[in-house]
N, C-alpha and C positions, 0 to 999 in steps of 0.2 A: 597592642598599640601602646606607645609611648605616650604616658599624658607630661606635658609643659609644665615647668618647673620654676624657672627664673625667665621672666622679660622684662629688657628696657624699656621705657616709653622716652620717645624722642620728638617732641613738636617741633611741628612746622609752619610756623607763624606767615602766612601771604595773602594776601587776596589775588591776586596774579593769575587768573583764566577765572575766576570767579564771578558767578553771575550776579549776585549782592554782596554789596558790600558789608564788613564785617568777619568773616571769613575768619582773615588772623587770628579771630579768636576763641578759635576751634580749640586747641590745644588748653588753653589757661579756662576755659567752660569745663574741658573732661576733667580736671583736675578740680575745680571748684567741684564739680558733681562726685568727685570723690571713685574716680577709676583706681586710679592704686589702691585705696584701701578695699575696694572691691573685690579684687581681685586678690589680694592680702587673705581677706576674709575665707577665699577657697583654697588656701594652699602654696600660692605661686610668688614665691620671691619676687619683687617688683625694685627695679630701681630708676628712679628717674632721671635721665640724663637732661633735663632742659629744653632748652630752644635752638634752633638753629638760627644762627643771623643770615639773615638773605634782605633780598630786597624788599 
């Protein structure tokens, strides 16, 4: 099996079908919590591409 190697992480900032609010700030918490370097830490090139603008 092939283990992963490089991922982008791409947030998606919305509350938009969401049952509470706050939501959007899902993406900007995982990086505060330190998901890239997490994942850094096992091996897997990480690059982070941003936010998406949406509504």
């Amino acid at each position: 099996m092939t283990q992963l190697r490089n991922v982008s992480l791409i947030g998606a900032p919305t509350d938009i079908g969401a049952g509470a609010r706050g939501a959007s700030m899902g993406p900007e918490a995982m990086r505060v919590a330190g998901l890239a370097e997490a994942l850094r830490a096992r091996g897997v090139d990480v690059l982070d591409r941003g936010n998406l603008a949406g509504p």
